[in-house]
PyMOL commands that place a pseudoatom at each C-alpha (Angstrom):
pseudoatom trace, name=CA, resn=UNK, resi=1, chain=A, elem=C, hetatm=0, pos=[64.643, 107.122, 140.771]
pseudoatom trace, name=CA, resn=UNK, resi=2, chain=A, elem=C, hetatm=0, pos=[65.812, 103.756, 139.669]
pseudoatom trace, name=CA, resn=UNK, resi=3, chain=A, elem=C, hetatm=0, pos=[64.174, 104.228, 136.514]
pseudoatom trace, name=CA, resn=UNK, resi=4, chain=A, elem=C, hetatm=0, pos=[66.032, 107.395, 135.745]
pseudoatom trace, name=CA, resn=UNK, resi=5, chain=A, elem=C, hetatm=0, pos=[69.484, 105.739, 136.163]
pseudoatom trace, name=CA, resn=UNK, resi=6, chain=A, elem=C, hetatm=0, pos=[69.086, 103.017, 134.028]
pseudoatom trace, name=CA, resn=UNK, resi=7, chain=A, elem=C, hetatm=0, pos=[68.558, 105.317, 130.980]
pseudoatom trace, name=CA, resn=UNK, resi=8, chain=A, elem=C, hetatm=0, pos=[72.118, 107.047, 131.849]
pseudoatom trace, name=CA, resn=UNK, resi=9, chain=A, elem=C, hetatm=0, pos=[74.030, 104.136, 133.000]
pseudoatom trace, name=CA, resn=UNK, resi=10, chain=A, elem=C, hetatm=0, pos=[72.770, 103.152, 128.992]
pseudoatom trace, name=CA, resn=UNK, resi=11, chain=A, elem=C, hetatm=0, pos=[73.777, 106.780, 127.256]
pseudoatom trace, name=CA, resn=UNK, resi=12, chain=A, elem=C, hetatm=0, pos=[77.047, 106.364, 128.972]
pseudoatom trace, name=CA, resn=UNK, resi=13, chain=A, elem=C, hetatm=0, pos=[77.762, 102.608, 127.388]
pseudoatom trace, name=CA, resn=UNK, resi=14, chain=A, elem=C, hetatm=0, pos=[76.615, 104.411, 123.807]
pseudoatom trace, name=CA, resn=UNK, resi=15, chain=A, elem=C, hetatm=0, pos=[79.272, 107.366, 124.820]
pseudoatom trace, name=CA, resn=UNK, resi=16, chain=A, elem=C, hetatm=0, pos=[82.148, 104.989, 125.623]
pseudoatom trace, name=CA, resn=UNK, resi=17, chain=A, elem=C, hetatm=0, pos=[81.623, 102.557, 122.343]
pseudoatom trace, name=CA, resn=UNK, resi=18, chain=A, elem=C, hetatm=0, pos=[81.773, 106.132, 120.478]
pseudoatom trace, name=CA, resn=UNK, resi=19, chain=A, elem=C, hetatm=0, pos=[84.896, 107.091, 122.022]
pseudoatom trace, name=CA, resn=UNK, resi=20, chain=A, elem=C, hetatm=0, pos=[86.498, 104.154, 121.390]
pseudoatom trace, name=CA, resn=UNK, resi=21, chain=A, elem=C, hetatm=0, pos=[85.702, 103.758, 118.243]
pseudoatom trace, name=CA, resn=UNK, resi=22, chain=A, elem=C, hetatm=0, pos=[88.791, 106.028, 116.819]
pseudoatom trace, name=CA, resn=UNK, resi=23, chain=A, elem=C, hetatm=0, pos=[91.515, 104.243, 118.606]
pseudoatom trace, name=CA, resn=UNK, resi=24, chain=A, elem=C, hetatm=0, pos=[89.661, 100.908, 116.873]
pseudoatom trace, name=CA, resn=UNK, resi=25, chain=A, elem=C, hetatm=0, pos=[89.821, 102.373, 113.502]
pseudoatom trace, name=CA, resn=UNK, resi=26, chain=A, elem=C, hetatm=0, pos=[93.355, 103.884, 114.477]
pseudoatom trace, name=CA, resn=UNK, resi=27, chain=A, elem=C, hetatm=0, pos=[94.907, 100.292, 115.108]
pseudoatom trace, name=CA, resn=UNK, resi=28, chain=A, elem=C, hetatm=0, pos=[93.431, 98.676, 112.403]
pseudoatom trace, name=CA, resn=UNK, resi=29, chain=A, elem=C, hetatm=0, pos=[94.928, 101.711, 110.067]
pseudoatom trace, name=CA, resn=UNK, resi=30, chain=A, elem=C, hetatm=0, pos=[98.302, 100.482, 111.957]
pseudoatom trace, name=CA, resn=UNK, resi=31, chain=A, elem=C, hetatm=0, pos=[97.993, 96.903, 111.347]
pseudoatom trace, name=CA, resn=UNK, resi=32, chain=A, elem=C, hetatm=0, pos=[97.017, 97.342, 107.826]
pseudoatom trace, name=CA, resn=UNK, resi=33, chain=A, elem=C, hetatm=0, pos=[99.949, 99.869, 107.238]
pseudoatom trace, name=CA, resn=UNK, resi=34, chain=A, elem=C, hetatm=0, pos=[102.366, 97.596, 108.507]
pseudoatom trace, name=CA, resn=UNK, resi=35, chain=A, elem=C, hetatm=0, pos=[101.284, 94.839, 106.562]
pseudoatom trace, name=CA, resn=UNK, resi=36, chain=A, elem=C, hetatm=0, pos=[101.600, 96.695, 103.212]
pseudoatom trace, name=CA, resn=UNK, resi=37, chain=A, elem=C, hetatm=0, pos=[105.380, 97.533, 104.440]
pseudoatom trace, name=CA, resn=UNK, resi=38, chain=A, elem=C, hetatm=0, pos=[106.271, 94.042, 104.678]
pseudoatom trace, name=CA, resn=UNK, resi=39, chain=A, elem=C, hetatm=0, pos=[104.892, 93.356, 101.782]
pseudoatom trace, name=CA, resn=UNK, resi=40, chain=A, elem=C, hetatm=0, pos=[106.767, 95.953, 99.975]
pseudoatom trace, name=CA, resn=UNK, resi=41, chain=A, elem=C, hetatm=0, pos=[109.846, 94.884, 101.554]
pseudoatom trace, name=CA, resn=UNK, resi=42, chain=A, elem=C, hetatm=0, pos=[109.351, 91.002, 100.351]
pseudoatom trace, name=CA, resn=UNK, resi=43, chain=A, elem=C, hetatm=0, pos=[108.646, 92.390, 96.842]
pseudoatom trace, name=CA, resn=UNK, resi=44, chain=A, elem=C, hetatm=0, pos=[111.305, 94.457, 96.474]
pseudoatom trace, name=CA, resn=UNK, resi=45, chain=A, elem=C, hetatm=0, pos=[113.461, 91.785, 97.928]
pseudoatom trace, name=CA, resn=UNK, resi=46, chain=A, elem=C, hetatm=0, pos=[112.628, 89.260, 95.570]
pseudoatom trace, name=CA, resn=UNK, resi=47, chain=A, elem=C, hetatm=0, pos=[113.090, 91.922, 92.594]
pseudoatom trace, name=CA, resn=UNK, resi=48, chain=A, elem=C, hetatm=0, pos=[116.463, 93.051, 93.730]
pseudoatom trace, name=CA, resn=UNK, resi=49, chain=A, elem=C, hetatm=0, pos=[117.614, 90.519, 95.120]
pseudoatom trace, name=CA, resn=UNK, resi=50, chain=A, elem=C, hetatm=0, pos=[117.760, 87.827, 93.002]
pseudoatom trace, name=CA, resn=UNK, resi=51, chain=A, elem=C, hetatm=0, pos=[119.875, 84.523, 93.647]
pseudoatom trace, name=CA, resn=UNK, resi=52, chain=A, elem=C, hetatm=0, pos=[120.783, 82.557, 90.273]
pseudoatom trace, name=CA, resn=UNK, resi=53, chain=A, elem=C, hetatm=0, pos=[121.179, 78.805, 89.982]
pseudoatom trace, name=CA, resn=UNK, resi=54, chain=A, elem=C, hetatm=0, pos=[124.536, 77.483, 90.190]
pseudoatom trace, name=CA, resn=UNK, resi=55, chain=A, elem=C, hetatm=0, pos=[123.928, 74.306, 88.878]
pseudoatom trace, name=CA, resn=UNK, resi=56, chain=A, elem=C, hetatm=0, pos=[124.612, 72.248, 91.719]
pseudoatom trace, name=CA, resn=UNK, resi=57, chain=A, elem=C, hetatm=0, pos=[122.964, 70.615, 94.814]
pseudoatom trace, name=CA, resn=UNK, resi=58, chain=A, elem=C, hetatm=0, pos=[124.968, 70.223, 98.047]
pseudoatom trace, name=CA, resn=UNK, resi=59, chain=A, elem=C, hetatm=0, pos=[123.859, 68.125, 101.243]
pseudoatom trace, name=CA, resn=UNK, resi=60, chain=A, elem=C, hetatm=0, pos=[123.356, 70.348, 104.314]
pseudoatom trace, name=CA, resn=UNK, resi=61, chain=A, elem=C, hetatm=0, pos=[124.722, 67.852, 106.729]
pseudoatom trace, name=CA, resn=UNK, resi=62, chain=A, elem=C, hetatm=0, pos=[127.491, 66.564, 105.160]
pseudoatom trace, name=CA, resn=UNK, resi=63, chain=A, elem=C, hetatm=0, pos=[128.582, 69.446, 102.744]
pseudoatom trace, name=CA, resn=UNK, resi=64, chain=A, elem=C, hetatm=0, pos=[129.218, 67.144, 99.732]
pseudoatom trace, name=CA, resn=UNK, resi=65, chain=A, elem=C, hetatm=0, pos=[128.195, 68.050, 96.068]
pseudoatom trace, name=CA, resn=UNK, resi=66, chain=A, elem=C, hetatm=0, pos=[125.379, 65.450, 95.543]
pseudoatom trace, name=CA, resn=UNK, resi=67, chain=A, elem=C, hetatm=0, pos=[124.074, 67.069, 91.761]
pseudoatom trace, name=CA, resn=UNK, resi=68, chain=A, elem=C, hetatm=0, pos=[125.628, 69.122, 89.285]
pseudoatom trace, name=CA, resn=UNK, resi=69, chain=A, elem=C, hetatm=0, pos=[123.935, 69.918, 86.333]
pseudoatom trace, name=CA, resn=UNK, resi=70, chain=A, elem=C, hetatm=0, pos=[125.659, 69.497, 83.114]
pseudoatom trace, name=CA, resn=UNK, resi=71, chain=A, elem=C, hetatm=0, pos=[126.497, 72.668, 80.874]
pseudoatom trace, name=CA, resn=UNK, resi=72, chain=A, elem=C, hetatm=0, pos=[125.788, 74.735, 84.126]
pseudoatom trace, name=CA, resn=UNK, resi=73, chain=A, elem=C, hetatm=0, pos=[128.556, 77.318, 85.960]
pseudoatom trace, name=CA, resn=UNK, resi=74, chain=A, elem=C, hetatm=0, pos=[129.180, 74.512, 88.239]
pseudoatom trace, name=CA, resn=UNK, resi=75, chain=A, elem=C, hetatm=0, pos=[130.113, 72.036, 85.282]
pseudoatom trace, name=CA, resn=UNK, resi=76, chain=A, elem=C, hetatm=0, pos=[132.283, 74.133, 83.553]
pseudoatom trace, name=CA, resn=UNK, resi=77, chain=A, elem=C, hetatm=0, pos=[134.288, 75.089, 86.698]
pseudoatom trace, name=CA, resn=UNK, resi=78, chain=A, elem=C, hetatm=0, pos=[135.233, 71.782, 87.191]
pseudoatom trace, name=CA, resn=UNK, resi=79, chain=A, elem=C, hetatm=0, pos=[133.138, 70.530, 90.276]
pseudoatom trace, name=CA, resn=UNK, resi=80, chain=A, elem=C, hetatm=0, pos=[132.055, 67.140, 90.249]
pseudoatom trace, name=CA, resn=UNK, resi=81, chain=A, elem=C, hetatm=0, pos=[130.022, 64.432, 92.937]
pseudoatom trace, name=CA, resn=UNK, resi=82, chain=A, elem=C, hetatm=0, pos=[131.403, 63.783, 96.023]
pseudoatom trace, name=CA, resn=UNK, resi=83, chain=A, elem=C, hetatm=0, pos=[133.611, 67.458, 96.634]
pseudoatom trace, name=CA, resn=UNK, resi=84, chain=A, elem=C, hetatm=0, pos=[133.202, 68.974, 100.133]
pseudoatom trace, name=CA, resn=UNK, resi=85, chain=A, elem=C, hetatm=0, pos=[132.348, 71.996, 100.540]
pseudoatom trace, name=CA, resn=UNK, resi=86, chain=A, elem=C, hetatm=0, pos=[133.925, 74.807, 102.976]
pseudoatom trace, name=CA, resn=UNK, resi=87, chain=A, elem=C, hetatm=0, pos=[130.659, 76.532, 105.167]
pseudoatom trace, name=CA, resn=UNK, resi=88, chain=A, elem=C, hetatm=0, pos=[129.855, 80.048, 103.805]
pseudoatom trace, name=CA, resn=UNK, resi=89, chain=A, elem=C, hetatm=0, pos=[131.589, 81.833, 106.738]
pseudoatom trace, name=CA, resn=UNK, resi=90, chain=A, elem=C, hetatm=0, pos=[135.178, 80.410, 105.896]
pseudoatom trace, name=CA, resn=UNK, resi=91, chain=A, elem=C, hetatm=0, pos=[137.503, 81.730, 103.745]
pseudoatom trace, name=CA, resn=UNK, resi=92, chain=A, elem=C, hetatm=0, pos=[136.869, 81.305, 99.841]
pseudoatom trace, name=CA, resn=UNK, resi=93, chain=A, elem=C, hetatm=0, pos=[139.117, 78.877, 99.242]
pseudoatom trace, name=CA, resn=UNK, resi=94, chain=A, elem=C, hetatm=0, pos=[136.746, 76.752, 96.502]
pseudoatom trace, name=CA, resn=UNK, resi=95, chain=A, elem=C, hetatm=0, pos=[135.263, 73.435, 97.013]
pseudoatom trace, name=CA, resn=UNK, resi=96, chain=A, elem=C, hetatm=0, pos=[137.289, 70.732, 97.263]
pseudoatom trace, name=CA, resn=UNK, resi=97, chain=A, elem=C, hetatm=0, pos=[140.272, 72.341, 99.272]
pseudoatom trace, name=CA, resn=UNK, resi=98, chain=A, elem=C, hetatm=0, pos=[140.331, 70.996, 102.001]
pseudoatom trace, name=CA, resn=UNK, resi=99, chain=A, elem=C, hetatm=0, pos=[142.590, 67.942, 102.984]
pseudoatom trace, name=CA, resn=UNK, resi=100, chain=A, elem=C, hetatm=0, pos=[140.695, 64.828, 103.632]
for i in range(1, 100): cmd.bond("trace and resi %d" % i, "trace and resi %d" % (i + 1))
show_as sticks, trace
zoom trace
């Protein structure tokens, strides 16, 4: 009788893997979707959403102006080394405005 068993306890293993084999295939089909929609959403954010060169370097801790290029936007609106910069949630109120 023992012998009989063994053979289904065997054909039921084969059924299972088959059965499962679907919801594999279905979540890889997920994961690969998903990774092609981020992928379209960093390409089309780079393409769109472009962010020029100002011509100018400022220093994340302090929030001084430690490069401006010469001939750049920066240069020719009058920013120079040294100016403090407001954080980008203030106001616009230009570099350089507030009182030291």
């Amino acid at each position: 009788m023992e012998i009989m068993i063994l053979p289904l306890i065997g054909q039921m293993r084969h059924i299972e893997m088959l059965s499962s084999a679907p919801a594999v295939l279905y979540r890889w089909l997920m994961h690969m979707l998903s990774a092609m929609i981020l992928v379209m959403i960093l390409a089309i954010a780079v393409l769109f959403w472009p962010i020029p060169y100002a011509g100018f370097d400022v220093d994340p801790l302090t929030a001084t102006v430690t490069f401006v290029e010469p001939g750049s936007a920066a240069a020719q609106a009058g920013l120079q080394l040294g100016e403090s910069c407001p954080p980008a949630r203030q106001p616009p109120m230009g570099c350089g405005a507030y009182p030291a």
